[in-house]
N, C-alpha and C positions, 0 to 999 in steps of 0.2 A: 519588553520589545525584542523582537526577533533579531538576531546579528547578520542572518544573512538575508543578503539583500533580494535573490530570487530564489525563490523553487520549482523548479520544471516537471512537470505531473506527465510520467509516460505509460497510459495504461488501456486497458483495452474496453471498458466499456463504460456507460455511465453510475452504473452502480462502484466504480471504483473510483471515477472522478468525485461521484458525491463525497467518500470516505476519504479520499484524501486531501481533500479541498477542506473537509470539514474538522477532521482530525488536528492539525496546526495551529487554527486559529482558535481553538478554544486551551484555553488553560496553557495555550505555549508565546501569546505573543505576537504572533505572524498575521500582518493584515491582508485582506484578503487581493488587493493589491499586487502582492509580492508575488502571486501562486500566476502559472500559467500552466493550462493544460491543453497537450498536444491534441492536435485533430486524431481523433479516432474513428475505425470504417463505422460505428453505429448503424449494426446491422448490414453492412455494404459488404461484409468478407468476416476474416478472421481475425477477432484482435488479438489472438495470439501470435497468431504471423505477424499481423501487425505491429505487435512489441517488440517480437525478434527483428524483424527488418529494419527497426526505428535506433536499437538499441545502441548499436557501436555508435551510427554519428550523434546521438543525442551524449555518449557518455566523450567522444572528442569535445566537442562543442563543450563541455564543462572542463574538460582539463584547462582547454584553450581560455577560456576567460580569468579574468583580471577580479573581477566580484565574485565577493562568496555567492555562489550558486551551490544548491542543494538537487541532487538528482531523485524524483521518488519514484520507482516503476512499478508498477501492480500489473501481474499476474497470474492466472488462479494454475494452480497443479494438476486439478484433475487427478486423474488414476496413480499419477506420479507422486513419489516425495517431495516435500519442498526444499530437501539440500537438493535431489535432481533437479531441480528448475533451474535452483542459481547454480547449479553448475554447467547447465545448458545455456545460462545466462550469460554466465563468464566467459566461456567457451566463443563468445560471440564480437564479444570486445580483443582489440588489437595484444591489449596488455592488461591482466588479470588487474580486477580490483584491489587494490589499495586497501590496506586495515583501517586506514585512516580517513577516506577517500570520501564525501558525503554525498556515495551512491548508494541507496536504501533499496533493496527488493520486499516488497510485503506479496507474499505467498501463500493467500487463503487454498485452502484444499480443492474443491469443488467452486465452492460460490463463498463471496462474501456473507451471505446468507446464514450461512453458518457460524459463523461469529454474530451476526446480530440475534439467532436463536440465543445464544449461548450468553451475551447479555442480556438477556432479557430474561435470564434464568431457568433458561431448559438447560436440560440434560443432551448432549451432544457428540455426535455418532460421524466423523467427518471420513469415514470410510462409506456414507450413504448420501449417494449421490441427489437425491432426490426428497429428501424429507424436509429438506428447509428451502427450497426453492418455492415452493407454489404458497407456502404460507409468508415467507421476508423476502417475495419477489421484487414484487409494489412497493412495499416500504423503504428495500434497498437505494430503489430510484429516487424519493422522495422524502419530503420536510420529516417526516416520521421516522426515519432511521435518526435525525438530530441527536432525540435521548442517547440514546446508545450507545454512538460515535462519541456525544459530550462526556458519559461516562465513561469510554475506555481511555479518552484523551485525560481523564482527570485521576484514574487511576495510575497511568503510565507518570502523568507528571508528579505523582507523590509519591511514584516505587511503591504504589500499594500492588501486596501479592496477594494475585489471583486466585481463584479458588477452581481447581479442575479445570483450567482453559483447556481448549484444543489446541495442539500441541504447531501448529500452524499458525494459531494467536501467538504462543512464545516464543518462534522463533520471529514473529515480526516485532514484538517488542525488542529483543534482543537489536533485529536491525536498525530502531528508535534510538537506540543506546549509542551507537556509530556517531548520530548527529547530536545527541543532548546538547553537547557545545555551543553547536552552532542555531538554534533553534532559541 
């Protein structure tokens, strides 16, 4: 059973809501209860902006509370590194994140897309912006990413190590690690 009592899902689109919604409640505990995720423009704008703009008062709003609340933000890199995001991330916040602190950035490269190739046992290339998009589009969105997501959620909860992840997968398991505690 999960220890903390919320999780606040700040992220930009629905193929990120699907992973992080899905991710917790398998092999960690967290019912699906617990999870809330923030409105996102879906298709209305930029959920990049959108995360940016959400970021500070979403990460106040969990200092502020009294319950374990867990922050999880997802969003994708792009052309950028993913220590660049979260430093653009941090950057955004009043007062740098905490080592301790259970704010999670998961910073797929391009598209989540690219890790569900990558489970699925392709070979993976996340400096190509376009190879796994039109094939783990549809899937991202929907019931058929499940597998996937169940199996990185169950490799993460056993510290089983990966084989060739993309280097955007290891730095979000790393983020995983922030909360093990509290999860």
């Amino acid at each position: 059973m999960s220890k903390a009592s919320r999780i606040v899902i700040l992220c930009e689109d629905r193929a990120h809501e699907l992973f992080a919604k899905r991710f917790p409640t398998k092999e960690w505990g967290v019912k699906h209860r617990t999870i809330r995720v923030l409105p996102y423009p879906n298709g209305m704008g930029s959920g990049k902006k959108y995360v940016k703009d959400n970021l500070s008062r979403e990460v106040e709003a969990l200092r502020r509370r009294h319950a374990s609340t867990i922050l999880v933000v997802l969003q994708d890199a792009d052309e950028f590194s993913v220590d660049r995001i979260k430093s653009e991330l941090d950057a955004e916040l009043r007062s740098p994140r905490g080592d301790h602190e259970p704010i999670v950035y998961v910073i797929p490269r391009w598209h989540i897309q690219t890790w569900l190739a990558y489970l699925d046992g392709k070979n993976v290339d996340e400096n190509n912006k376009e190879s796994y998009q039109s094939a783990y589009g549809k899937i991202s969105e929907s019931k058929d990413a499940h597998v996937f997501i169940d199996k990185l959620a169950s490799d993460c909860r056993n510290n089983k190590q990966l084989e060739s992840p993309p280097e955007s997968l290891v730095a979000a398991c790393a983020e995983f690690d922030r909360i093990r505690g509290a999860l």
